[in-house]
C-alpha beads as a LAMMPS data file, in Angstrom:
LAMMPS data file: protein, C-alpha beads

316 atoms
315 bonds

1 atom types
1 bond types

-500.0 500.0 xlo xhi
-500.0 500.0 ylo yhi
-500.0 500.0 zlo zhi

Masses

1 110.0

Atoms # bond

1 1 1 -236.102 -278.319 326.444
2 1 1 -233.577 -281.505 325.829
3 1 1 -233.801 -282.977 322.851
4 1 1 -233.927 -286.569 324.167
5 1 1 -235.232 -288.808 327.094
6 1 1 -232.711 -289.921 329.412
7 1 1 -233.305 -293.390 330.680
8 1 1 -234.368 -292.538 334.454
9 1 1 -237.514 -290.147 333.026
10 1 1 -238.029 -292.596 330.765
11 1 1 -238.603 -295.473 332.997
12 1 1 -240.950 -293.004 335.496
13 1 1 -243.031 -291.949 332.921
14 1 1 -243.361 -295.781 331.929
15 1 1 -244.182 -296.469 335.020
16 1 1 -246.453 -293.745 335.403
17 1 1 -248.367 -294.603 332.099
18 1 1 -249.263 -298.278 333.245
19 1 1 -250.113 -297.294 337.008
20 1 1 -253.623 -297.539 335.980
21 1 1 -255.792 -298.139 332.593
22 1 1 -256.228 -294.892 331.990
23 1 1 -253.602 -292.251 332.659
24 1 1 -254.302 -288.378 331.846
25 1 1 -251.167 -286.058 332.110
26 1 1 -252.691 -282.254 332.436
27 1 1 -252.119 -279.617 334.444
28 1 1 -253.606 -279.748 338.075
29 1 1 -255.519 -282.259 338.693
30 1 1 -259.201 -284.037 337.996
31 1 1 -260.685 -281.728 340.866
32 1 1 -258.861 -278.545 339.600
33 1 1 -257.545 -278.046 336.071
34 1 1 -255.166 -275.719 336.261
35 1 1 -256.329 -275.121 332.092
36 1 1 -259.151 -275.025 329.631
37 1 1 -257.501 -278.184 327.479
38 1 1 -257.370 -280.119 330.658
39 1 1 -260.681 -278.970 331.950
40 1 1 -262.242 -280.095 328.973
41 1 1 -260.536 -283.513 328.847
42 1 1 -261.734 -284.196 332.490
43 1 1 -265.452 -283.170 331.463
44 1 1 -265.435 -285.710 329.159
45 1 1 -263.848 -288.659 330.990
46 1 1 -265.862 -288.220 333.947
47 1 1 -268.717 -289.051 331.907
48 1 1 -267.050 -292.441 330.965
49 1 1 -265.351 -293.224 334.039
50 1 1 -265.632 -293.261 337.817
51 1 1 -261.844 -293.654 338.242
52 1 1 -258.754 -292.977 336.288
53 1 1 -254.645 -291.514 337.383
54 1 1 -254.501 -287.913 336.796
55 1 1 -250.411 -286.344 336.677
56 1 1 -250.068 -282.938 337.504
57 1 1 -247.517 -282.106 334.819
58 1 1 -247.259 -278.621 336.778
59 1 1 -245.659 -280.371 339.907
60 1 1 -242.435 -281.810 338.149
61 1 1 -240.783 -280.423 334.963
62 1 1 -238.899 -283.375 333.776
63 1 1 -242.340 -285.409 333.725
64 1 1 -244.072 -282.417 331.953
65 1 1 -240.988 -281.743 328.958
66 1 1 -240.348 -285.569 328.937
67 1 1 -244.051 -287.037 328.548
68 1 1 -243.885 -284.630 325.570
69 1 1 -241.064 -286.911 323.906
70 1 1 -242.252 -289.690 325.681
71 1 1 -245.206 -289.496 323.313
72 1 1 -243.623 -287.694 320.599
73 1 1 -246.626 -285.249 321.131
74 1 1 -245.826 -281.650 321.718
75 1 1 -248.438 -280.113 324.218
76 1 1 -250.716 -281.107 327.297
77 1 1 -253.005 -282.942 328.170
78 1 1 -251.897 -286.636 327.376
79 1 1 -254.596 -289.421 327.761
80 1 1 -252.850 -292.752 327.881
81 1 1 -255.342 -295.997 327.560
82 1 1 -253.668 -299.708 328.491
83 1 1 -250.117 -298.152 328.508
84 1 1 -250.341 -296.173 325.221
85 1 1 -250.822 -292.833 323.779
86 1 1 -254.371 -292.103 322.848
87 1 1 -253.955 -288.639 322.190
88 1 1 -254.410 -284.817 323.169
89 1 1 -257.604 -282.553 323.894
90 1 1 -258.537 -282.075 319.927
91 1 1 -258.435 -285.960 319.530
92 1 1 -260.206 -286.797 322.216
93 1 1 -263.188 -284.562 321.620
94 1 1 -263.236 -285.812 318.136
95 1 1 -263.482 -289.650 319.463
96 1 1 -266.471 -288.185 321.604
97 1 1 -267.997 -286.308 318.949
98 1 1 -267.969 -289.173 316.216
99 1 1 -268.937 -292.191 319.356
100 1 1 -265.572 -293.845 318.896
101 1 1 -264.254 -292.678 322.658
102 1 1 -265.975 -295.647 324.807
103 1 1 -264.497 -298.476 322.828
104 1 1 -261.310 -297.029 323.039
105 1 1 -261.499 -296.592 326.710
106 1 1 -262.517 -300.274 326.897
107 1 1 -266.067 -299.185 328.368
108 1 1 -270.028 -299.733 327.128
109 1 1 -271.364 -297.146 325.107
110 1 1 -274.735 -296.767 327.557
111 1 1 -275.655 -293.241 326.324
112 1 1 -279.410 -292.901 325.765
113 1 1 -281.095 -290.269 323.602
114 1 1 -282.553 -287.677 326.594
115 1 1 -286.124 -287.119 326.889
116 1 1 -286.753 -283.756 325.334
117 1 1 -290.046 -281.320 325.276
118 1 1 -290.860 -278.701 322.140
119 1 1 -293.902 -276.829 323.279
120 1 1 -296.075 -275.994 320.802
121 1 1 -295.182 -272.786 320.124
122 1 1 -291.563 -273.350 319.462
123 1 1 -292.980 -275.852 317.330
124 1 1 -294.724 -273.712 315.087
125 1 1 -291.741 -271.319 314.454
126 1 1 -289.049 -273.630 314.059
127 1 1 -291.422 -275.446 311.243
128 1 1 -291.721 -272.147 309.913
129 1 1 -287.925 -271.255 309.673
130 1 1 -287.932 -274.625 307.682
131 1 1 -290.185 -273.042 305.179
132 1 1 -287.879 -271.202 304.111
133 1 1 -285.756 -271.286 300.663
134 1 1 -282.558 -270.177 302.565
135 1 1 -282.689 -273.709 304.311
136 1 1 -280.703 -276.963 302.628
137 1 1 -283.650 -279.896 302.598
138 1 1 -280.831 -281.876 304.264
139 1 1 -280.402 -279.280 307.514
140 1 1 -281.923 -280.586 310.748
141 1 1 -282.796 -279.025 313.966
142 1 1 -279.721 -278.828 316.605
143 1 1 -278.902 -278.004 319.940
144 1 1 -275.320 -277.406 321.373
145 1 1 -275.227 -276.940 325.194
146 1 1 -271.579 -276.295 326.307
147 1 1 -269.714 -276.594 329.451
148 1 1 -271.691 -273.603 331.076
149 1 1 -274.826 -274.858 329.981
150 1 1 -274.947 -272.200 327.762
151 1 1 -277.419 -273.387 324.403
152 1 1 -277.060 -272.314 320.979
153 1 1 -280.340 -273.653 319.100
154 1 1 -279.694 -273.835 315.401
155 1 1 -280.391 -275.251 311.629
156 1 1 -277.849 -277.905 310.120
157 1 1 -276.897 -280.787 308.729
158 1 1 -275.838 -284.190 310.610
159 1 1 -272.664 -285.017 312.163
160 1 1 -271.063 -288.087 313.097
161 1 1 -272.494 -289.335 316.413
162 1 1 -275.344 -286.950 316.458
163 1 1 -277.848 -288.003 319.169
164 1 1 -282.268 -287.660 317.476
165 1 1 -284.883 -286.986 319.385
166 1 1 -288.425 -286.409 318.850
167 1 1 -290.701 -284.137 319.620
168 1 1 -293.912 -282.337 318.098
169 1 1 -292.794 -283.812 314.863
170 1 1 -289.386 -282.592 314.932
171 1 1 -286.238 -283.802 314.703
172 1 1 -283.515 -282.687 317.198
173 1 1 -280.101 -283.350 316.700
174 1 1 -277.719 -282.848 319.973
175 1 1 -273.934 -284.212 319.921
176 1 1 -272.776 -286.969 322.392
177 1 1 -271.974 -283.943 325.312
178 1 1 -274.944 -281.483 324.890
179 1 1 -277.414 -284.946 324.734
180 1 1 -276.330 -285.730 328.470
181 1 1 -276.516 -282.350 329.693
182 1 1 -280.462 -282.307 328.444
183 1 1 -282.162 -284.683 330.236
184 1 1 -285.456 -283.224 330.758
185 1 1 -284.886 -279.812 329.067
186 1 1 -287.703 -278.454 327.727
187 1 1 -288.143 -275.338 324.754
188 1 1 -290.571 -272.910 324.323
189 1 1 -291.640 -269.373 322.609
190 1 1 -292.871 -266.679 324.837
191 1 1 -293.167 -263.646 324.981
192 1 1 -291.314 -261.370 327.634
193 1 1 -290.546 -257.271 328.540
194 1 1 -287.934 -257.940 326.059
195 1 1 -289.649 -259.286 323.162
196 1 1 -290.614 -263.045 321.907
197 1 1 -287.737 -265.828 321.349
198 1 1 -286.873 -269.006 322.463
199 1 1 -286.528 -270.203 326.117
200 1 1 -284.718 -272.955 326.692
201 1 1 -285.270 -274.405 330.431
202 1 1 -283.093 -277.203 331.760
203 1 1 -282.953 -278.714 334.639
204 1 1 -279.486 -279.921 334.343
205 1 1 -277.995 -276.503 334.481
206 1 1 -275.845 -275.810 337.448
207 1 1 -276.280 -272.584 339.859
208 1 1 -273.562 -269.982 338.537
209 1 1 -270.792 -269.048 340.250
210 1 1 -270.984 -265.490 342.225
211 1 1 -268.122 -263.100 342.533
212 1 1 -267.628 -261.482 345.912
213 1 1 -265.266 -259.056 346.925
214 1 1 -262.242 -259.114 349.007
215 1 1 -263.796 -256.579 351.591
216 1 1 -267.109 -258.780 351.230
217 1 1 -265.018 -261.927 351.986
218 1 1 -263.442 -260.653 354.880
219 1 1 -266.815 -259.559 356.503
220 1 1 -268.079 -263.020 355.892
221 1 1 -265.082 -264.825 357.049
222 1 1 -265.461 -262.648 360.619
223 1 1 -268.752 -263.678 361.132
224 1 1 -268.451 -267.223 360.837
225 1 1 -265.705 -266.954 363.390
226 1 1 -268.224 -264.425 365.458
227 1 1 -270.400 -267.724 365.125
228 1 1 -267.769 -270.673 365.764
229 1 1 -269.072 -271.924 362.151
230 1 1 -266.309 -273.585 359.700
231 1 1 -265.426 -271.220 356.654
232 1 1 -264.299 -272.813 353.278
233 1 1 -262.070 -270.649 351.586
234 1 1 -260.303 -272.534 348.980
235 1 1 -256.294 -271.342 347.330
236 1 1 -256.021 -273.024 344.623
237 1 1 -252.700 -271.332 343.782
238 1 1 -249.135 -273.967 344.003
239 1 1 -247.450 -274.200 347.532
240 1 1 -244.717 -272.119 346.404
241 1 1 -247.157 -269.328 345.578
242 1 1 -248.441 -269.844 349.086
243 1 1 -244.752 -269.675 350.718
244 1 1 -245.010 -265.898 349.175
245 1 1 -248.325 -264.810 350.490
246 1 1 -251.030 -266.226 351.803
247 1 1 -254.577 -265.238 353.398
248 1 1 -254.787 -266.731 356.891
249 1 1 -257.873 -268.831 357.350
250 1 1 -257.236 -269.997 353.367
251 1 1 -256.554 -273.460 352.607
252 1 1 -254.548 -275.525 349.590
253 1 1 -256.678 -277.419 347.177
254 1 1 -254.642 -280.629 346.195
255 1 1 -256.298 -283.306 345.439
256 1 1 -256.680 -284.585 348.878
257 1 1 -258.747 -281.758 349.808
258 1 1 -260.666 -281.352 346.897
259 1 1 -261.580 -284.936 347.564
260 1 1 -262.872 -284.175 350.523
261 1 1 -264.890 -280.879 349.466
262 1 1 -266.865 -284.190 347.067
263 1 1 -268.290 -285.189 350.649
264 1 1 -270.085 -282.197 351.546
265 1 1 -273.643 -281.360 351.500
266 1 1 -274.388 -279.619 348.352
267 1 1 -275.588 -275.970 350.681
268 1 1 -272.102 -275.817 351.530
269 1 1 -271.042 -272.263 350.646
270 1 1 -267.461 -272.198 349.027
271 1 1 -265.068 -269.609 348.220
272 1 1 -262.620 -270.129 345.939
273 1 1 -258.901 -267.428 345.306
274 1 1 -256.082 -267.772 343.569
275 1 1 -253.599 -265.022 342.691
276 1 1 -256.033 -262.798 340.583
277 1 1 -258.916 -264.678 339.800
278 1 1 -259.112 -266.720 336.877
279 1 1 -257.786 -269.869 338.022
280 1 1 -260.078 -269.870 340.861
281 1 1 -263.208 -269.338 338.570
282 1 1 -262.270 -272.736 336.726
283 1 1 -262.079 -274.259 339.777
284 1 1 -265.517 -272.712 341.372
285 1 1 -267.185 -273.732 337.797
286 1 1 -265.854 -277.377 338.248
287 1 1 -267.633 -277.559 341.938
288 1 1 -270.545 -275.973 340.325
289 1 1 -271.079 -278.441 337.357
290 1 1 -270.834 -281.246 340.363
291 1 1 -273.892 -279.725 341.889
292 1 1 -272.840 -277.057 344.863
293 1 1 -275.435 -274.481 344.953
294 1 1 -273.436 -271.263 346.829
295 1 1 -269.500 -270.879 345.080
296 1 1 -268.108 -267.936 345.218
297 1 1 -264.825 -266.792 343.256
298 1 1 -262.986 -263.784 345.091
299 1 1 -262.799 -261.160 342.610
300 1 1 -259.208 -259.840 342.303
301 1 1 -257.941 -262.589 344.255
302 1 1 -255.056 -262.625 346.669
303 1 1 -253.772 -259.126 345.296
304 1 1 -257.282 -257.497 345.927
305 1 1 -257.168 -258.442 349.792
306 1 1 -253.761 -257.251 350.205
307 1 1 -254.483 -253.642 348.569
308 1 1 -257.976 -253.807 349.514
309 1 1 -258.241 -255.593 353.142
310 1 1 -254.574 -256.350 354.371
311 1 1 -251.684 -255.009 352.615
312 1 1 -249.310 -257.104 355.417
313 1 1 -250.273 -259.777 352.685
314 1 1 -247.185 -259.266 350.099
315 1 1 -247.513 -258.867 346.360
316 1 1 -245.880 -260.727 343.856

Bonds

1 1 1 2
2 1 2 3
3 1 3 4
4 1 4 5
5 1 5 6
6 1 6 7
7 1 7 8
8 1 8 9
9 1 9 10
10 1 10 11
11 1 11 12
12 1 12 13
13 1 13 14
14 1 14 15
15 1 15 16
16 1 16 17
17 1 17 18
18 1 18 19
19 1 19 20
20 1 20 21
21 1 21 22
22 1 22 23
23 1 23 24
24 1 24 25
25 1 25 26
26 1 26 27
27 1 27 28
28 1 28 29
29 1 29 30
30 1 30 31
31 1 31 32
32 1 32 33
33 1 33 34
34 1 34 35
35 1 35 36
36 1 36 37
37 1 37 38
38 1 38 39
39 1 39 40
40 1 40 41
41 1 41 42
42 1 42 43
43 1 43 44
44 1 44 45
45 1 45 46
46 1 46 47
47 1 47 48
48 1 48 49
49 1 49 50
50 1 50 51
51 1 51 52
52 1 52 53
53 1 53 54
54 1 54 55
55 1 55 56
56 1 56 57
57 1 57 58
58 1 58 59
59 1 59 60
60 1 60 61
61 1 61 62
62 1 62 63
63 1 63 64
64 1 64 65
65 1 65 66
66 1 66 67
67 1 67 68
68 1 68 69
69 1 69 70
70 1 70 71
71 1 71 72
72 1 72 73
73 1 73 74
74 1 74 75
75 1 75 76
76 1 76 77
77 1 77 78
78 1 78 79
79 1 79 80
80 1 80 81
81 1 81 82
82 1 82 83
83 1 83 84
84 1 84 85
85 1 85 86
86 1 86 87
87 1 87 88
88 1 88 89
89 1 89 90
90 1 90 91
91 1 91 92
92 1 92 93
93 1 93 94
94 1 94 95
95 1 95 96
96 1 96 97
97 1 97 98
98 1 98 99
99 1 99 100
100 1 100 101
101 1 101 102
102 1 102 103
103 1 103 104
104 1 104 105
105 1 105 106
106 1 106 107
107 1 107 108
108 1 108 109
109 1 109 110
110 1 110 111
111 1 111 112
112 1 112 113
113 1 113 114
114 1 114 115
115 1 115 116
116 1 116 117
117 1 117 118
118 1 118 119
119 1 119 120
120 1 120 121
121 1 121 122
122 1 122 123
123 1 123 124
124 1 124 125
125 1 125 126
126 1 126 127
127 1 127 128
128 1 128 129
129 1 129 130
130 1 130 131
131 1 131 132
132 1 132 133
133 1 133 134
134 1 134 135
135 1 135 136
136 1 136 137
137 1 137 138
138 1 138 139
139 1 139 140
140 1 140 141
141 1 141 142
142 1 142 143
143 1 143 144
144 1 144 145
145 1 145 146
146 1 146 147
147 1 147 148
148 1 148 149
149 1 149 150
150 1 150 151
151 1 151 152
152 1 152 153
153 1 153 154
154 1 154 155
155 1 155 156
156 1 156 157
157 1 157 158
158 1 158 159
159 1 159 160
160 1 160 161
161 1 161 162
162 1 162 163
163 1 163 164
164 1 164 165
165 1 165 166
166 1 166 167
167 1 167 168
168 1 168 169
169 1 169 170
170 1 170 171
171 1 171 172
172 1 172 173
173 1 173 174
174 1 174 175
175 1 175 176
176 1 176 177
177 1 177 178
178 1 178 179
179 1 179 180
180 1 180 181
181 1 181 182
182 1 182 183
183 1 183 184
184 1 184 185
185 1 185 186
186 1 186 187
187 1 187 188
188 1 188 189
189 1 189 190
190 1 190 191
191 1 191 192
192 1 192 193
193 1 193 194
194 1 194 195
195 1 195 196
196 1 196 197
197 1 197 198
198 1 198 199
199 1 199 200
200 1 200 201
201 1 201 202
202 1 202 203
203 1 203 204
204 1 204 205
205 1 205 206
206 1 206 207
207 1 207 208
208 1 208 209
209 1 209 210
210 1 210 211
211 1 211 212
212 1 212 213
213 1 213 214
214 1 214 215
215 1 215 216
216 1 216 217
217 1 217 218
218 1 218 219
219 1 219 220
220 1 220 221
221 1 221 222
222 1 222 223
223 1 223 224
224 1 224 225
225 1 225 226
226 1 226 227
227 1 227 228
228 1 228 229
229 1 229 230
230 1 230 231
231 1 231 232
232 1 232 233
233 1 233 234
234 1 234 235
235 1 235 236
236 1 236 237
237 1 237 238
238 1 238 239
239 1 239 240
240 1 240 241
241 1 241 242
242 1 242 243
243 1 243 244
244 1 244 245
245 1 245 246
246 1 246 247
247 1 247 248
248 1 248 249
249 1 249 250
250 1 250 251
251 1 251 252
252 1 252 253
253 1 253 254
254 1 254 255
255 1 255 256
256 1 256 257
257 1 257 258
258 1 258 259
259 1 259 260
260 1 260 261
261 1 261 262
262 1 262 263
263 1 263 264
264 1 264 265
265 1 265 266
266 1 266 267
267 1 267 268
268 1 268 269
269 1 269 270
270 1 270 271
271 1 271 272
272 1 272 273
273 1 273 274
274 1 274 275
275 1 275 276
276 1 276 277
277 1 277 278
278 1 278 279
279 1 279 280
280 1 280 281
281 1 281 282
282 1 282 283
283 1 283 284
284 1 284 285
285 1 285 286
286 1 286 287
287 1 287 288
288 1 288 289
289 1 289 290
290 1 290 291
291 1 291 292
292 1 292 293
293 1 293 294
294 1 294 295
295 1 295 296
296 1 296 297
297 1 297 298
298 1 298 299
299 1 299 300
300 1 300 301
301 1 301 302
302 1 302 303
303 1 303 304
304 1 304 305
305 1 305 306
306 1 306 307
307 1 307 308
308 1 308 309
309 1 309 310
310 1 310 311
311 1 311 312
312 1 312 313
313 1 313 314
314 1 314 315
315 1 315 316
């Protein structure tokens, strides 16, 4: 990597920075990270705002070495607010975290606390794990839900930002992202085939993504043509890993297209492949989270259909 910015990088990625107010340099784009720093920087401006410049620093190596001495800030993603450096993934979670993030993106801070239900039963256990003498009389009820909706119900203390709710005489304590992922959630303690705990229901929670194989693909992808009915199977891979081998029927998702996937009635089943199949799951989660009800991520991707269904498709 040079050492120093020559002047005609310099003036792009100037240019670049003050296309719009707010400028994110990641890899891929806002409709399919091509990372997990990127995906998570998306996550949380999308809560914020409806529109913002996304670079691809994947599509141009100048832009993605020089944005790096551009901002004298050594990995990716770069947010950029009003023409200057905000920061990276780690500082942009922490603005979120501690409730600083909407003034610095110049936008209200509208979150409300969600309306949460404790059942009565959860009630009674979680004020009995208070009771305890291994618990610090300043440690609070909390709930994390990540990205996945996935929930980790705990005891500790209060953080910066924290989002309180109230419920059966209990305080719940949710950071900024987990409070608007739990609109409506409720908790409860039940009993089940494999003994009691907590059940955590949300409505918020997106349907998961499925795997399918390559063989099951290609049976699917025949009968919709049997049928004369459209077939969405997404590459997510770059162009030049498409000029190498590619599965007919497939098409690119840039960001034109995955615009255009936004448009679709939420029963549209999608199926998502890149090379092997973990890019493609980040993208299938993404279209998830945004409410699709049938994704599917080809297991194996484009190497598992060309050993498993047509090995005229070449490996690389």
């Amino acid at each position: 990597m040079a050492s120093t910015l020559d002047d005609a990088t310099r003036k792009t990625l100037q240019d670049l920075v003050t296309r719009e107010r707010v400028v994110l340099f990641m890899k891929g784009n806002r409709r399919s990270p091509q990372c997990g720093f990127s995906a998570a920087v998306v996550e949380t401006l999308d809560l914020w705002l409806d529109s913002y410049h996304t670079v691809d620093v994947l599509a141009d190596e100048a832009i993605r070495e020089g944005v790096k001495l551009f901002s004298e800030w050594p990995t990716i993603p770069q947010l950029y607010v009003g023409g200057e450096f905000l920061g990276g993934a780690d500082i942009i979670r922490e603005l979120e975290d501690t409730g600083e993030l909407p003034k610095a993106l110049g936008v209200p801070d509208t979150l409300e606390p969600p309306q949460i239900t404790i059942c009565a039963g959860a009630a009674a256990q979680i004020k009995a794990a208070f009771d305890s003498p291994e618990v610090d009389e300043a440690d609070q009820l909390r709930l994390a839900i990540d990205a996945r909706y996935h929930n980790d119900l705990s005891i500790g203390p209060r953080r910066p930002g924290d989002v309180a709710v109230e419920s059966q005489g209990l305080t719940l304590l949710l950071d900024r992202r987990s409070a608007r992922r739990a609109r409506g959630l409720s908790i409860d303690f039940v009993d089940g085939p494999d003994g009691t705990g907590f059940k955590i229901d949300n409505p918020n929670a997106p349907a998961s993504v499925q795997s399918i194989s390559a063989k099951e693909l290609q049976a699917r992808m025949d009968a919709a043509e049997d049928e004369g009915m459209e077939f969405h199977l997404l590459d997510v891979r770059t162009p030049a890993e498409r000029e190498l081998a590619v599965v007919e029927g497939s098409v690119l998702l840039d960001g034109e297209r995955a615009a255009a996937l936004e448009d679709l009635p939420r029963d549209t089943p999608l199926y998502f492949m890149c090379h092997h199949g973990m890019r493609s799951m980040r993208a299938a989660e993404h279209f998830a989270s945004v409410g699709f009800r049938q994704v599917f991520n080809v297991t194996g991707g484009i190497a598992a259909w060309s050993s498993e269904v047509d090995p005229k498709v070449p490996q690389y």
